[in-house]
C-alpha positions as CSV (number, residue, x, y, z in Angstrom):
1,X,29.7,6.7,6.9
2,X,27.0,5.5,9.0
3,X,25.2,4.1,6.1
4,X,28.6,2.1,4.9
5,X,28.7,0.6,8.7
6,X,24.8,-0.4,8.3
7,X,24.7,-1.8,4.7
8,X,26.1,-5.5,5.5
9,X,23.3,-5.2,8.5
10,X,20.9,-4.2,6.4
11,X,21.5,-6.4,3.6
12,X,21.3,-9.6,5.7
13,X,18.1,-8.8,7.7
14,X,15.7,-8.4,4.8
15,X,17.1,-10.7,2.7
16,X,16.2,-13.7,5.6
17,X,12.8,-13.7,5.9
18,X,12.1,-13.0,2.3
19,X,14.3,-15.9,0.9
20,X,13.0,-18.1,3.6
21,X,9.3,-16.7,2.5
22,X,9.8,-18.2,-1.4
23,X,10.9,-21.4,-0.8
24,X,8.9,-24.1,-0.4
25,X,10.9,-27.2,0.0
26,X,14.0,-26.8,2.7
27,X,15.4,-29.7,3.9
28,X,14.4,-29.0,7.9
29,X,10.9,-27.0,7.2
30,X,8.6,-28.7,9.4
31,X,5.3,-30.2,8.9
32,X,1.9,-27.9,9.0
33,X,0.3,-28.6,12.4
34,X,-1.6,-25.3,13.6
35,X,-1.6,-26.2,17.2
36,X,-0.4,-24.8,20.6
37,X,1.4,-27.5,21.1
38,X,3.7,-27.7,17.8
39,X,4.4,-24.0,17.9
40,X,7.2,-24.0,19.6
41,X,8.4,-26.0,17.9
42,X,7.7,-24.6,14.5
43,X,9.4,-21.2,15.9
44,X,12.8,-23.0,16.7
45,X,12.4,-24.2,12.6
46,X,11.3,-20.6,11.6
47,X,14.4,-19.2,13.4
48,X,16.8,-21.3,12.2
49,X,15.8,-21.5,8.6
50,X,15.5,-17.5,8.7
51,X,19.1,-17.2,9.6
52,X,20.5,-19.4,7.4
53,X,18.2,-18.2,4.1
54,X,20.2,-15.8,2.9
55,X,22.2,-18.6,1.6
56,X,19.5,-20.0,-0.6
57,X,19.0,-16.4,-2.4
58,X,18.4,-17.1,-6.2
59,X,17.6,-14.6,-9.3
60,X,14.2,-16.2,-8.7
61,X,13.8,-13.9,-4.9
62,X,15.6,-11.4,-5.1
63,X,14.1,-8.9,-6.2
64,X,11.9,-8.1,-3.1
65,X,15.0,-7.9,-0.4
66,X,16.5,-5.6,-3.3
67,X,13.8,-3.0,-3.3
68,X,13.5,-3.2,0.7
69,X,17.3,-2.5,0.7
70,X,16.8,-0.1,-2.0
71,X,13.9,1.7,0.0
72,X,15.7,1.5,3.5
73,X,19.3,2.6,1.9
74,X,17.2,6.3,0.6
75,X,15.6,6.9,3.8
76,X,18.8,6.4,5.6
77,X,20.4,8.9,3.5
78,X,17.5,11.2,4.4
79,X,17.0,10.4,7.8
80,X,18.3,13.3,9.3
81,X,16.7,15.8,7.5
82,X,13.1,14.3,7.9
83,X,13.2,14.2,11.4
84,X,14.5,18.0,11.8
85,X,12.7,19.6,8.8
86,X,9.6,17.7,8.1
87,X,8.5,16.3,11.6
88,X,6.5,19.1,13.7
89,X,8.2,18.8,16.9
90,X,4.8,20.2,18.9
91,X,4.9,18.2,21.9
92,X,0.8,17.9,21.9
93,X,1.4,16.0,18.4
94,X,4.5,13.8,19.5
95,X,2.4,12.8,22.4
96,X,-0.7,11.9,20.8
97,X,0.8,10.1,18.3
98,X,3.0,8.1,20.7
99,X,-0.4,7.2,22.4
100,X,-2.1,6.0,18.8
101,X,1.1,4.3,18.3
102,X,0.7,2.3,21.0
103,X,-2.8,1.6,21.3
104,X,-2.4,0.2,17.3
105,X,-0.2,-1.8,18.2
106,X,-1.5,-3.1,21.0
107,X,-4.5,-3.8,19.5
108,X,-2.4,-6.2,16.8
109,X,-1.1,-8.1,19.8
110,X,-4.1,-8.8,21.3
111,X,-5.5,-9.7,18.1
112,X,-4.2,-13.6,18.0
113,X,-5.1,-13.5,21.4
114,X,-8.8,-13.0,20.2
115,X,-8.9,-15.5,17.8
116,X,-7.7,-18.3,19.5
117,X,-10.7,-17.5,21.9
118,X,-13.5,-16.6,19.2
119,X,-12.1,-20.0,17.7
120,X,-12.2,-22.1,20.8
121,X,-15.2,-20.9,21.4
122,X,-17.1,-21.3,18.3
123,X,-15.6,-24.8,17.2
124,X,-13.7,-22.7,14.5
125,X,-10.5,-23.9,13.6
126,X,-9.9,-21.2,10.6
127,X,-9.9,-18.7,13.6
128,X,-7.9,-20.8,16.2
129,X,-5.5,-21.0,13.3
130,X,-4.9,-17.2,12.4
131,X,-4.8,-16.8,16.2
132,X,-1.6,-19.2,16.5
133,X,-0.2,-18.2,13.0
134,X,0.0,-14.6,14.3
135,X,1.2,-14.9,17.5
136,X,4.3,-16.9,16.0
137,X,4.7,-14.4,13.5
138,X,5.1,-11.8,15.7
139,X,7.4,-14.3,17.9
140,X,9.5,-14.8,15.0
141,X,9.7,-11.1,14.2
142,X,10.4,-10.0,17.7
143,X,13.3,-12.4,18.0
144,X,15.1,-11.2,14.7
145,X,14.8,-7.5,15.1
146,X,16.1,-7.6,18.8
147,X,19.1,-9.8,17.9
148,X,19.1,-6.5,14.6
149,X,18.9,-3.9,17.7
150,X,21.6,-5.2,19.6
151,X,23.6,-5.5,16.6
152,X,22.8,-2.2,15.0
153,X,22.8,0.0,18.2
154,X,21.5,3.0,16.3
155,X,20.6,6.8,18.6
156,X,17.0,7.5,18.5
157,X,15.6,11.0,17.2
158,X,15.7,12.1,20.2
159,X,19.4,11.6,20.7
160,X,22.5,13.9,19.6
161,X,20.2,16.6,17.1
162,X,18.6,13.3,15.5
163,X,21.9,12.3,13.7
164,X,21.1,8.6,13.8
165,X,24.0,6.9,14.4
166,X,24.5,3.3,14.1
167,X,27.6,0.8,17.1
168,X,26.9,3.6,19.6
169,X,28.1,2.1,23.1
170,X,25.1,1.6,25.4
171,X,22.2,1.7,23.0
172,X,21.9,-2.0,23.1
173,X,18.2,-3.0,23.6
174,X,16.7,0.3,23.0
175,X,18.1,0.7,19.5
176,X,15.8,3.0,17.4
177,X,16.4,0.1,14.2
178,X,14.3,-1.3,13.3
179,X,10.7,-0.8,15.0
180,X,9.4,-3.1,17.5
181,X,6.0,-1.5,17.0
182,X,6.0,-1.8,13.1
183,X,7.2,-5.2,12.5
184,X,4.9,-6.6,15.5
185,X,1.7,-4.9,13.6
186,X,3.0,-5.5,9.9
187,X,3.3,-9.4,10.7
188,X,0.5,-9.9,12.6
189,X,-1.9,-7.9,9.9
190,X,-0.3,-9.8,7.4
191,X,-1.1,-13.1,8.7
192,X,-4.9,-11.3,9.3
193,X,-4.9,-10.3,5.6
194,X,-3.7,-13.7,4.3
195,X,-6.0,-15.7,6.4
196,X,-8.8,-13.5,5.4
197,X,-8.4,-12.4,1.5
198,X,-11.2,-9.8,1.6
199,X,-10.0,-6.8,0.1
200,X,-11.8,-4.9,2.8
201,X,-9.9,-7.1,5.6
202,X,-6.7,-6.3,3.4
203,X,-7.7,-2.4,3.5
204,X,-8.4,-2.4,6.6
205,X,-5.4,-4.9,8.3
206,X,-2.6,-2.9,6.3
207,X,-3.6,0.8,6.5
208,X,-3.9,0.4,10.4
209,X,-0.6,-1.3,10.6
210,X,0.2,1.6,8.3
211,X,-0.8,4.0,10.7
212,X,1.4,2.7,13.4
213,X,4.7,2.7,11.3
214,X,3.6,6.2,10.9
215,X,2.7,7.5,14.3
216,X,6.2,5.7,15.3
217,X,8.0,8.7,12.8
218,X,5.5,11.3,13.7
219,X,5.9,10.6,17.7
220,X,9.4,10.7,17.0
221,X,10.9,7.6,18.7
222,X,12.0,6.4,15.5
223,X,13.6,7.3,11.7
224,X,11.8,7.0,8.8
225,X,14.4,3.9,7.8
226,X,13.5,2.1,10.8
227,X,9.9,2.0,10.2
228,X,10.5,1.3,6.7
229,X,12.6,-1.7,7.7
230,X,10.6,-2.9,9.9
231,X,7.4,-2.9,8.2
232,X,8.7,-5.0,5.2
233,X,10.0,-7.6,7.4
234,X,6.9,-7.8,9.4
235,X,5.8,-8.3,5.8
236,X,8.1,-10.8,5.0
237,X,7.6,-12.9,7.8
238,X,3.9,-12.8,8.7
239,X,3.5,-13.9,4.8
240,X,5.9,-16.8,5.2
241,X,4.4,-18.1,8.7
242,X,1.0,-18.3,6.7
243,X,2.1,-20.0,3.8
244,X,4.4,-22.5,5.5
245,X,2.5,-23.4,8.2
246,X,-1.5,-22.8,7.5
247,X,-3.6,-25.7,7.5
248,X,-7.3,-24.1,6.6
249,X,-7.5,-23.6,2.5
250,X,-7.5,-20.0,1.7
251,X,-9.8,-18.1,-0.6
């Protein structure tokens, strides 16, 4: 049932950023301009043309948003008996993974933060741009998955035997779907590994923001589903917030 009541939820959220992601000529996308200055404006155009992309789906993309719904459809199904057969409920380990969980993440939020100032700094304008580029991606993927949590209203683990139930009255805000902490650390590594194609950047940028989707599971504040969820659309939309708006020719 609670899978029936998500689906339409479900389906919309990761088909937005990923049809907005593979398009490359909408009639209000704006201008590149890696500044400051234009970036709020460039997040008002983000929001609105992720809203309204799940009109522009085509066979052409997608394939993605079917795999992520695909992907987040089985873990919902399976939800329940991951978090009361497979999670080790010790609180020493639901603690320290809460506290890796965190510090991971917070580590990707200071991280634009540190190359706009490396950038300034130096008189490099590659580094002031992933520094911009990844604090609007995590803008833009904050704003969609809070309006998704208000909407979805989903019971954490923690909550009624870990039955994950989705429109319970008073979740609101602190709705366990999707993961704040994943989709903040998928987009801003991806913007990281897109500005910086090294394969050992890439290694590096996605198993650590792999590690927080995980310690988010393990530290049992969230479902497997949500973490799934809210890694791909960190995905999505750190990937389309570097190739819409970069400036600096990548390798």
């Amino acid at each position: 049932m609670k899978l029936l009541l998500a689906a339409p939820l479900l389906a919309f959220l990761v088909s937005a950023p990923c049809a907005r992601a593979q398009s490359a000529d909408l009639p209000d996308a704006p201008e590149p301009e890696v500044t400051l200055r234009a970036t709020p404006r460039n997040l008002l155009h983000d929001q609105a043309a992720i809203w309204t992309s799940p009109l522009r789906l085509r066979d052409n993309n997608i394939a993605v948003p079917a795999l992520v719904v695909l992907a987040t459809t089985v873990a919902i199904t399976t939800d329940h008996e991951a978090m009361t057969e497979l999670i080790d409920h010790h609180s020493s380990l639901k603690n320290e993974a809460n506290t890796a969980s965190q510090g991971l993440t917070g580590g990707f939020i200071a991280a634009p933060a540190a190359f706009i100032a490396m950038g300034y700094m130096r008189h490099n304008y590659h580094a002031q741009e992933t520094g911009i580029l990844g604090g609007e991606a995590i803008l833009d993927s904050l704003a969609v998955n809070e309006a998704v949590k208000i909407i979805s209203r989903r019971e954490r683990p923690t909550v009624d035997g870990a039955k994950g139930q989705f429109f319970q009255p008073g979740v609101n805000f602190d709705s366990s779907f999707a993961s704040n902490h994943a989709i903040i650390a998928w987009s801003s590594a991806t913007v990281i590994a897109n500005e910086y194609p090294g394969i050992l950047t890439k290694i590096t940028a996605y198993t650590l923001a792999g590690g927080v989707s995980l310690t988010r599971v393990l530290a049992q504040q969230h479902f497997p589903s949500d973490v799934v969820l809210g890694s791909a659309v960190g995905w999505m939309i750190g990937r389309y917030v570097v190739r819409k708006h970069h400036h600096v020719r990548m390798d």
